[in-house]
C-alpha positions as CSV (number, residue, x, y, z in Angstrom):
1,X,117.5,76.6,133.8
2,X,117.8,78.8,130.5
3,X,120.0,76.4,129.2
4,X,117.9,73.4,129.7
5,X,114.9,75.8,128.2
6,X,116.8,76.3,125.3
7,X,116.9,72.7,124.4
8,X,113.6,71.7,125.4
9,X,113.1,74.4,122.7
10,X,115.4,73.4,119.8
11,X,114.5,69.5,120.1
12,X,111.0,70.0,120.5
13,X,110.7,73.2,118.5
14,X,111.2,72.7,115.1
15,X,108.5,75.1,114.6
16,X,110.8,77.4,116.7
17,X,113.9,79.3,116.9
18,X,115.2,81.1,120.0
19,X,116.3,84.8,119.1
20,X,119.5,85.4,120.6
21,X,120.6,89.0,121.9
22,X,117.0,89.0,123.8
23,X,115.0,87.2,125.5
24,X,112.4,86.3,122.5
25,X,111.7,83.8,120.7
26,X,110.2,84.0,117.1
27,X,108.9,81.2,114.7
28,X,111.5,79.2,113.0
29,X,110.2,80.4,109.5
30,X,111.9,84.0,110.3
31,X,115.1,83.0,111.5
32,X,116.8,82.9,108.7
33,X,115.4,86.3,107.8
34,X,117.9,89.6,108.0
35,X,116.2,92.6,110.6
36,X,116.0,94.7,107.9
37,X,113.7,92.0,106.1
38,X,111.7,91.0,109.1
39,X,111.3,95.2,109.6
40,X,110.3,95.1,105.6
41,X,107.6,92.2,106.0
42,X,106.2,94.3,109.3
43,X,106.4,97.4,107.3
44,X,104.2,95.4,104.2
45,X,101.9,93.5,106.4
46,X,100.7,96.9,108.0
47,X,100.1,99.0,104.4
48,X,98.2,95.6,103.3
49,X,95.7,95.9,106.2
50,X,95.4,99.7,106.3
51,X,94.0,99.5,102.6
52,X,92.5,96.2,102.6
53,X,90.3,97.5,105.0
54,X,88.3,99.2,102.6
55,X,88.4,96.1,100.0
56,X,84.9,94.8,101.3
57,X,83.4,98.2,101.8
58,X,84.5,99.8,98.4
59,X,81.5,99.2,96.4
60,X,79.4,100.4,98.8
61,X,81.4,103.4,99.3
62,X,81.1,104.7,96.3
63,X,77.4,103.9,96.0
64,X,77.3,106.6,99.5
65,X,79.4,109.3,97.3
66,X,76.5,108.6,94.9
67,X,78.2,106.2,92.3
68,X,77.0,102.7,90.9
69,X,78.6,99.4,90.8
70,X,80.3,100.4,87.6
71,X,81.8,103.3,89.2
72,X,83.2,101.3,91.8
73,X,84.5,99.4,88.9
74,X,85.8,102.4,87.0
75,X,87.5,103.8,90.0
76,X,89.8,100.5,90.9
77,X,90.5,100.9,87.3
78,X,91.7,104.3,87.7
79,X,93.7,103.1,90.7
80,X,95.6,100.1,88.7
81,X,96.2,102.3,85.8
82,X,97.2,105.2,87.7
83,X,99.7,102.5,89.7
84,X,100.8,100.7,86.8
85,X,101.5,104.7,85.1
86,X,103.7,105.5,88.0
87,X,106.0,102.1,88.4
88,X,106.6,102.5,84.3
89,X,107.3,106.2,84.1
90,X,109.1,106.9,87.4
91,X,110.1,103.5,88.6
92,X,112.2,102.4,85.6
93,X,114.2,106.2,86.0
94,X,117.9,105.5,86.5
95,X,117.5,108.1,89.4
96,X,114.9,106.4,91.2
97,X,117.2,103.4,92.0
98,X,119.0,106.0,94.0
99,X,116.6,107.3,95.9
100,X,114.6,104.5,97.1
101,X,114.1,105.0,101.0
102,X,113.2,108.5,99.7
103,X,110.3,107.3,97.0
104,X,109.0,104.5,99.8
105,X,108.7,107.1,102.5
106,X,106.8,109.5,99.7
107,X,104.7,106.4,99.0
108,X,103.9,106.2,102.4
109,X,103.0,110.3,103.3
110,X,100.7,109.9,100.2
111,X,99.0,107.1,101.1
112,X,98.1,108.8,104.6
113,X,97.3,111.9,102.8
114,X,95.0,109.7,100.6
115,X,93.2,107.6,103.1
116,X,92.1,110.9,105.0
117,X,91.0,112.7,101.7
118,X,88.4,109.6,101.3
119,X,86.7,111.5,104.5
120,X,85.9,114.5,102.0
121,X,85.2,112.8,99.3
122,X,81.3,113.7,97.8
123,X,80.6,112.1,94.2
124,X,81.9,109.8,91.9
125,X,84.1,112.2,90.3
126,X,86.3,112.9,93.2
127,X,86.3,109.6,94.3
128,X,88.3,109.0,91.1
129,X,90.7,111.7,91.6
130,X,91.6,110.3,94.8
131,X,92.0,106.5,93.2
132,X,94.9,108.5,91.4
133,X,96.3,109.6,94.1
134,X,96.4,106.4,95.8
135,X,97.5,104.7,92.5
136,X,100.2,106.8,92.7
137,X,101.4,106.1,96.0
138,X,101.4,102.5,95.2
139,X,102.9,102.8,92.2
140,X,105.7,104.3,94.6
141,X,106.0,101.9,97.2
142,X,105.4,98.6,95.0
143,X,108.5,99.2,93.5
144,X,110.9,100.8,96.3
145,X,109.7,97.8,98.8
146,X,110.6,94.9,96.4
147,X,113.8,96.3,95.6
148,X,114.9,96.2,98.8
149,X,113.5,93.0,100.0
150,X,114.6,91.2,96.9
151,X,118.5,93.0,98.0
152,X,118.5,91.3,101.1
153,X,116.6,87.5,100.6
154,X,118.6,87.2,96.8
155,X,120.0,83.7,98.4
156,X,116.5,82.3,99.4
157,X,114.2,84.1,97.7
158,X,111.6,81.3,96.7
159,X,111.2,80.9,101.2
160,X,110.9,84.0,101.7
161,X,108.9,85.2,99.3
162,X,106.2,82.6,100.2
163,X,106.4,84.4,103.9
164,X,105.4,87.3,102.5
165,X,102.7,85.6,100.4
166,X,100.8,83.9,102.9
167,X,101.6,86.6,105.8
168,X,99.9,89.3,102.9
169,X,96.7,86.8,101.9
170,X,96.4,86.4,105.8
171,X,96.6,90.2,106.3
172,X,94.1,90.7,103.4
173,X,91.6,88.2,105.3
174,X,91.7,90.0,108.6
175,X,91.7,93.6,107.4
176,X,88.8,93.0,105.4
177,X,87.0,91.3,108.2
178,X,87.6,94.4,110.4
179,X,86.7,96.7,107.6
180,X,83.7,95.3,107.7
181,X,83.2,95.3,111.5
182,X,84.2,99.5,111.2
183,X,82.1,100.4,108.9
184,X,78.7,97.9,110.5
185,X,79.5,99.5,113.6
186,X,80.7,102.7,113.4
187,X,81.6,104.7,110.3
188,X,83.5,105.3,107.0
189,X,85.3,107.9,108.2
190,X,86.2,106.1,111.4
191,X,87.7,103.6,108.5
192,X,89.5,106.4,107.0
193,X,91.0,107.2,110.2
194,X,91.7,103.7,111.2
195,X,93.6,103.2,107.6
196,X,95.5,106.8,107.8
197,X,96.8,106.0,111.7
198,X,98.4,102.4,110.0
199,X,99.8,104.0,107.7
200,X,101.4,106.7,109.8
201,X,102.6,103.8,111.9
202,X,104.2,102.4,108.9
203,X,106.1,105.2,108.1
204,X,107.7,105.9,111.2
205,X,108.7,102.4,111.7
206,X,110.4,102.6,107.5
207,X,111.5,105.7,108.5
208,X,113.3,104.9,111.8
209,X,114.5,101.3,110.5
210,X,115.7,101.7,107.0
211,X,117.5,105.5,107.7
212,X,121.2,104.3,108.1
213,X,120.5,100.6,105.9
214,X,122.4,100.7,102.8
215,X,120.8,101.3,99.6
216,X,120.1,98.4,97.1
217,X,123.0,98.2,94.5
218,X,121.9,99.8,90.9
């Protein structure tokens, strides 16, 4: 009966792929992925909707700290310069290609750290010393992740990048739809939590599933 299963699956399932060693069965777009690549798309997909949870909602976030809509702008500013200061000072070290699991699991515990320090955040001024913060962790994980995804796709890299693409725009969609829903119903600090809980989940999962992988060569 399995057997006949499994061709009623690969002739009619080109959309399809059975997973062998279980009984599951995943789409055909992530069978040709490694486990440590599908476990590095999970890991992504789950940081993208813990902070674009807040995407919809950070303007008027900062407007309930007691900022403007120029602070709002100011502050994503801070964040992208403070991400884009980290990857070029610290990413391009010789020593940070050796330590990359370590930096990505920092990345993550900051990231946490930051999404609960936006429950104590009161004025514009803090708000920005937190958008550092976060910058920073970003600027740690941006770099650490793509090194080790690019290691292990480097033969099909234009597929699989476009999985990861779509799969983050799709992420973004959803997160900011349920940001939304949070904070209309409930609260921003129940979006804080919501975003700090991901990204706890995140790190366990890197942390249990990339411990014993190889390192990307220098």
């Amino acid at each position: 009966m399995s057997t006949r299963a499994d061709e009623v699956l690969r002739n009619n399932g080109q959309r399809y792929a059975c997973a062998r060693g279980g009984d599951r069965v995943r789409p055909a777009m992530f069978s040709s992925l490694s486990g440590r690549a599908r476990l590095l798309l999970k890991i992504s997909f789950m940081v993208t909707f813990a902070e674009a949870m807040l995407v919809p909602m950070y303007a008027a976030f900062a407007e309930k700290v007691g900022g403007s809509i120029l602070d709002a702008g100011i502050a994503f500013a801070v964040f992208s310069m403070a991400t884009g200061g980290a990857v070029a000072l610290i990413g391009t070290r010789s020593w940070f290609q050796h330590h990359i699991r370590t930096f990505l699991m920092l990345g993550f515990v900051i990231s946490a750290a930051c999404d609960i320090a936006y429950m104590f955040v009161n004025n514009k001024w803090e708000l920005f010393g937190t958008q550092v913060i976060a910058g920073f962790a970003t600027g740690l994980i941006e770099p650490t992740w793509d090194a080790l995804f690019t290691d292990d796709i480097e033969h099909s890299s234009a597929k699989h990048w476009s999985i990861w693409a779509g799969g983050t725009h799709l992420t973004t969609g959803a997160a900011s739809l349920v940001g939304g829903l949070v904070v209309a119903y409930w609260s921003f600090s129940v979006l804080f939590g919501a975003m700090a809980g991901i990204d706890g989940i995140a790190l366990l999962v890197a942390w249990r599933g990339l411990r014993d992988t190889p390192a990307p060569a220098a």
